[in-house]
N, C-alpha and C positions, 0 to 999 in steps of 0.2 A: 613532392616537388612543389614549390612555389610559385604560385602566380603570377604572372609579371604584374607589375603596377608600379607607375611611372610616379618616380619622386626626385628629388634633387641632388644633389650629394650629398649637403647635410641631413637631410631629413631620412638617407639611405644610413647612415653611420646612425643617427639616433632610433633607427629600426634595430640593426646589427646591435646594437647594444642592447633592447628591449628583449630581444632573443635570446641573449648571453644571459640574460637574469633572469627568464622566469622559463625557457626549455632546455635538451637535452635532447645527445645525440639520436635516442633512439622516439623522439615525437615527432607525429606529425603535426605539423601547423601549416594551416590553409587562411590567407587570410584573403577579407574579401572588403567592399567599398567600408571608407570609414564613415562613421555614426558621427554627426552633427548637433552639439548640444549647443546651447544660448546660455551664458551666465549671465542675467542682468544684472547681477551686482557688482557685477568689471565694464560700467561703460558701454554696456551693449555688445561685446564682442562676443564674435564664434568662436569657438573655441574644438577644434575639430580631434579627434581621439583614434586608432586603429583598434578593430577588432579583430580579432583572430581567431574566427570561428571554421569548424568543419561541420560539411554537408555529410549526414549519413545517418541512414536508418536505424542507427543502435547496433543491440545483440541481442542474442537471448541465451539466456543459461536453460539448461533442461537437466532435469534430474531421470535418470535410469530408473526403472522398473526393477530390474533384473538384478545390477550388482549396484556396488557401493559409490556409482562415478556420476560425475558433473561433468557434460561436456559447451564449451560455451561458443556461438555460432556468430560469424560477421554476417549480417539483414543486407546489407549492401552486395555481399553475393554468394550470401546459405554455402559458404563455405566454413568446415568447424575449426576452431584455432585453437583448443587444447580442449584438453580432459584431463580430470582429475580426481584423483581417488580421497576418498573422504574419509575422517575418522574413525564414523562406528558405520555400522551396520542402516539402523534406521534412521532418518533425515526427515526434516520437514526444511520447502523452499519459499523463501519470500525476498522483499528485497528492502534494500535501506533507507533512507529517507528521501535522500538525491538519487539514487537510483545508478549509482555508482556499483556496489555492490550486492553479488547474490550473498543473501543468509540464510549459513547452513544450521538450524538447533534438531538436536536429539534431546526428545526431552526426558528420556530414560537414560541416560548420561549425562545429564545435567554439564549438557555443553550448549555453545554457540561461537559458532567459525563464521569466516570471511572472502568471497571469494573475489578478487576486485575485475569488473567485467575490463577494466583497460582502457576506459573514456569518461571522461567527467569535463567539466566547466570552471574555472574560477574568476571569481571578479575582483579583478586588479583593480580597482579604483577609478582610472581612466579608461581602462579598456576587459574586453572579457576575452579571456584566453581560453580555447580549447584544448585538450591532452587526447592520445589516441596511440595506448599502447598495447602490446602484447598483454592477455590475461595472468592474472599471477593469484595463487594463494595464497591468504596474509599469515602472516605470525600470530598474529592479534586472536587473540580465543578470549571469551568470555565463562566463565565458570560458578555456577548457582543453582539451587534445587528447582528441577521441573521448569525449563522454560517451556513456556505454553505458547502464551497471546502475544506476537509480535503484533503492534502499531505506529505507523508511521504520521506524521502531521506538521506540514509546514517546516521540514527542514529537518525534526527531530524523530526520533523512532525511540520507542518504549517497548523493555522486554519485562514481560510480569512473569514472575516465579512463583509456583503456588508454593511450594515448599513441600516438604512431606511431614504426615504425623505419625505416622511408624517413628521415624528415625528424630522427630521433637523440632523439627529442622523449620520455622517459620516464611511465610510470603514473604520477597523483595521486589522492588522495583528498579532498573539501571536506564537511564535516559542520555541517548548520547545520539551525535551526528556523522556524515560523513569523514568531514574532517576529523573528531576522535577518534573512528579508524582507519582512518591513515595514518596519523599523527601516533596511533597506538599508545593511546591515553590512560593511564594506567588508575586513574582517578574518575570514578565519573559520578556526576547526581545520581545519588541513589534515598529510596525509601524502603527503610526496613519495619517488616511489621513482626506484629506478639504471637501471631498464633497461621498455620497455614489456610490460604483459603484459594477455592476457584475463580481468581479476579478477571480484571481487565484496568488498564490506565489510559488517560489519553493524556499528552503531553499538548501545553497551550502558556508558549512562552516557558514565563519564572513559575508558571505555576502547573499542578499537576493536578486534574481529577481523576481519583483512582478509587476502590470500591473498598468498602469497610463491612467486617464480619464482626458483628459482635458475639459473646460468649454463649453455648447455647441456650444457656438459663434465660436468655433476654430475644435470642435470634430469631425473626419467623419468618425462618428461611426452612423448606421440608429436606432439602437437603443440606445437610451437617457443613459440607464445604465451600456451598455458596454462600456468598456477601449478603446483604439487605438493604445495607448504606453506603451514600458515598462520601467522601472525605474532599474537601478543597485544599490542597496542599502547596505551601509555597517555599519555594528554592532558597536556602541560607546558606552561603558557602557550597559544599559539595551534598547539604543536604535536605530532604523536604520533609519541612514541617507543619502538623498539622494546625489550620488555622482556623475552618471551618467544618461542620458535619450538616448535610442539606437536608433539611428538617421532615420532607415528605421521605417513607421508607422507599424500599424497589424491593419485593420477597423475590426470593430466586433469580436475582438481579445475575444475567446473561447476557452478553453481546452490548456491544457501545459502538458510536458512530459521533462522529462533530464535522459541522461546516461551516465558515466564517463566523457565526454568528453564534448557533447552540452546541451542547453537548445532550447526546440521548443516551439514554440507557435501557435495557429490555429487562423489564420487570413481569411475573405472573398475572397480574392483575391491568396491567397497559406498558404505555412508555414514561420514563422519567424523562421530563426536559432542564436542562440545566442552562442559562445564563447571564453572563456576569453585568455589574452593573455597579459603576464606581470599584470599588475593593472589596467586593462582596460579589458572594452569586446567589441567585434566587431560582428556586425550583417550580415547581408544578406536574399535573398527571396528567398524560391524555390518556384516558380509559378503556382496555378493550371493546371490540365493537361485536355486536352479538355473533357473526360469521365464525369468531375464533372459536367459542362454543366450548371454554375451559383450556383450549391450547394457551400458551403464552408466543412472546416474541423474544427468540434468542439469537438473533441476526440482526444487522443493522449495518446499509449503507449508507453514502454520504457522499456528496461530491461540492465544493464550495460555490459552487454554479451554480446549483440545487435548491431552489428554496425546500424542497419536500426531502426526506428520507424514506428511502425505500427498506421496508421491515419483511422478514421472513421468520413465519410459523410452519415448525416442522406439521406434517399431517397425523390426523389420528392414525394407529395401526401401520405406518410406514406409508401412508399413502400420500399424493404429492401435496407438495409445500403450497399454502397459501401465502400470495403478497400483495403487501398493505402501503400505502404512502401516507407518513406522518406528516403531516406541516404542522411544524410548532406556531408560526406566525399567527397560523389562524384558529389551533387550538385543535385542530382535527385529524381522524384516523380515517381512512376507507379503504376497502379494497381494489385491489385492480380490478378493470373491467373484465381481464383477461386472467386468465388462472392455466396454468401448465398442464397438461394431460398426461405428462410422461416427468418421471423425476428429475430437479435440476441435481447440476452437482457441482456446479459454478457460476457466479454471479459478478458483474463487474460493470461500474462507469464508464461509460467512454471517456478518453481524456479531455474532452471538452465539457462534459456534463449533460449532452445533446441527447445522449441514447443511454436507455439502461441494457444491459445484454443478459440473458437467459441460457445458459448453455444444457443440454440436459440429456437422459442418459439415451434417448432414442435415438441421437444422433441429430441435435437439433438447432442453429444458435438462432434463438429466439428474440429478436431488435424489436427493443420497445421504445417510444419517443413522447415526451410531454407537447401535449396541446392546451391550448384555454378553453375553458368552456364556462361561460357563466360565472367570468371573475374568478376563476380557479384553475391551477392545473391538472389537467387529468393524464395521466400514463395509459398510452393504447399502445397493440402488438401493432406496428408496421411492415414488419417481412419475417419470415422464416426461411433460414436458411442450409439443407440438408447438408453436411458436412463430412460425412461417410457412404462409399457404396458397398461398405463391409455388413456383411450379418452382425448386428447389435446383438445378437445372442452371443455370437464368439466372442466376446469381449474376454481377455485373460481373467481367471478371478480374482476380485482383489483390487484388479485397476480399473478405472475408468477416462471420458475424458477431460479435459482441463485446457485451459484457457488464458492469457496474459491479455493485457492492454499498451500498445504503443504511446509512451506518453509524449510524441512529437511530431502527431500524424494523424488521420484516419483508420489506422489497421489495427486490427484484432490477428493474434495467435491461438489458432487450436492445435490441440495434439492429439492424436488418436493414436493408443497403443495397437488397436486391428491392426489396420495398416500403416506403423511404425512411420509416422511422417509426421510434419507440423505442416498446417495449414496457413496463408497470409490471406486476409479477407480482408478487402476495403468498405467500411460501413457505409462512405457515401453512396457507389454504384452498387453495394449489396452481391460483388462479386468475391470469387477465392482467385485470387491473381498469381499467386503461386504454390509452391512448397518446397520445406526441407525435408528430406531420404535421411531417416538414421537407417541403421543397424542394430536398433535396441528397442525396448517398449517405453516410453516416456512415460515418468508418474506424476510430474507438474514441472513448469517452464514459468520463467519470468523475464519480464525483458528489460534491458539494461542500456545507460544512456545519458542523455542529456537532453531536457524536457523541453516540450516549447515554451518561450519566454515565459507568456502571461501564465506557464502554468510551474513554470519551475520557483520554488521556494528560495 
């Protein structure tokens, strides 16, 4: 229902008609005061705009444990609004760039689906209209050897293919946005490579940094399917070409991260930093710190908030992860002060960039927050917060638990297969304020939406 908000006749008929063109019977639109811009190049005038935004907490898509279903949940009141039965058998869940849709890849069937959560944003030029529909599965499929490493950045999302070499089948890369699947874009930017490898891409504009295997006569990489180098690739038509190769190697180059400014990469021997400068990028190493002890770094966050990157080394002999804050600005690695006792098995930015979070397997979400200290930022634990009163030993085998980030709010979702529920947790009060009751064991959740401004793309 529509808010009342007092306008004139004419300016009632020139709404009525803004409606006619950009909704449909089955949206909601909620609109609320209008946004006030200043053109100074008309004489100084106001120039006054409606927006037609809705208030609401998102959704969250949750992937089943048990069988092959997605069922996707309105946050506004943990009531679920469909389920849906998915392709294949095995799934992995993440979400899109806008945050629009869950994606679904199998990477043993060399698929990738689309599940659109039902609420997105557009900007009409003078005003931003919000959409608020029933959930729907798209048509839209994706079809390529091995997708692995979904990344998203700044609007666009990149799915890397390693390919296979049984079957002679070579790495690609396809880079597209929300609107391409809507739009169900049947062309999109892609990079095809000569030979399969275990990459990663980050998308950054017309250009793409993604990882380059050279042949093994040349590779020193210990493993056959990892990269060593990375390529600067720029967008010509629907396709990317290579321009440059960044002249310091990355052996066993694993896990990549970017935020406003660098791109990192995890190499055996430290981190690759990459950034650009004019039409070129320029690299450099920041060097493992004696702590790793022969570990490398195959994880890597990022938040554009962030001056530092937070890196994870898995542990010797399965034992817990060490983590590391890279600041490229200043050239430096160190470790947290604080080190996990129990293993994580999920890591994420808050949506502001304010808190790093720790989820791990003892049943634990572990809030970390950056302080200054001595002209530098440090990452200290600030709370731990117990998240299960289930025996951590019953855990089902096989699953564990997992975690999303609200990206237009304070809250964090946990899901704990124990007791078949999601958690809502507000970082600021460091409380769980509520939850959603399945019926099933959840294997990973992500939540879906439309971001807050300063953080939406």
């Amino acid at each position: 229902m529509l808010k009342p908000f007092p306008l004139n006749l004419l300016a009632v008929t020139i709404s009525a008609l803004m409606l006619t063109a950009c909704g449909d019977a089955e949206t909601t639109i909620i609109e609320k005061d209008p946004i006030e811009e200043t053109d100074d190049d008309h004489d100084d005038h106001d120039h006054v705009y409606d927006s037609y935004t809705i208030e609401s907490m998102g959704r969250l898509a949750v992937l089943s444990a048990e069988s092959a279903d997605l069922t996707v949940f309105d946050l506004d009141d943990n009531d679920a609004l469909d389920t849906f039965a998915l392709v294949h058998e095995s799934n992995a869940l993440s979400v899109s760039a806008d945050y629009r849709f869950a994606v679904i890849s199998s990477r043993a069937q060399d698929y990738v689906g689309f599940i659109d959560g039902g609420f997105w944003r557009e900007d009409h030029g003078e005003h931003l209209h919000d959409y608020k529909q029933a959930p729907v599965m798209s048509d839209y499929e994706l079809a390529a050897s091995r997708p692995t490493h979904v990344i998203k950045h700044d609007g666009q999302m990149a799915i890397f293919y390693d390919g296979d070499a049984e079957s002679g089948i070579p790495a690609s890369v396809q880079v597209l946005s929300d609107t391409d699947i809507s739009n169900q874009t049947s062309v999109l930017p892609t990079l095809d490579y000569t030979m399969n490898m275990h990459g990663v891409a980050k998308p950054r504009g017309e250009y793409l940094l993604s990882t380059v295997r050279r042949d093994d006569a040349e590779s020193t990489s210990t493993a056959k399917i990892l990269p060593d180098q990375v390529g600067v690739y720029h967008l010509h038509d629907d396709e990317y070409e290579l321009e440059q190769v960044l002249e310091i190697n990355c052996p066993d180059l694993h896990g990549a991260a970017q935020n406003s400014e660098y791109v990192v990469f995890g190499c055996s021997d430290g981190v690759l930093v990459a950034n650009q400068h004019d039409e070129e990028y320029e690299a450099e190493k920041i060097a493992n710190i004696d702590i790793l002890d022969g570990l490398r770094i195959g994880t890597l966050y990022a938040h554009k908030e962030s001056e530092s990157f937070i890196s994870i080394a898995s542990g010797h002999g399965g034992g817990p992860a060490i983590l590391l804050s890279v600041n490229p600005e200043e050239n430096e690695m160190e470790a947290l002060e604080w080190q996990p006792d129990a293993s994580p098995v999920a890591y994420a930015f808050s949506h502001d960039g304010a808190h790093f979070l720790v989820l791990d397997d003892a049943g634990y979400l572990n809030i970390l927050s950056a302080h200054e200290h001595d002209g530098h930022m440090h990452w200290e634990l600030e709370s731990q917060l117990d998240i299960t009163e289930e025996d951590v030993a019953t855990m089902p085998e096989g699953m564990s638990f997992s975690m999303t980030v609200a990206q237009n709010g304070h809250y964090v979702y946990v899901a704990d297969p124990i007791a078949q529920h999601v958690l809502q947790i507000h970082l600021e009060d460091k409380e769980i304020e509520g939850d959603i009751e399945l019926d099933f064991a959840p294997e990973a959740i992500t939540w879906l939406g439309v971001a807050e401004e300063e953080h939406n793309h």
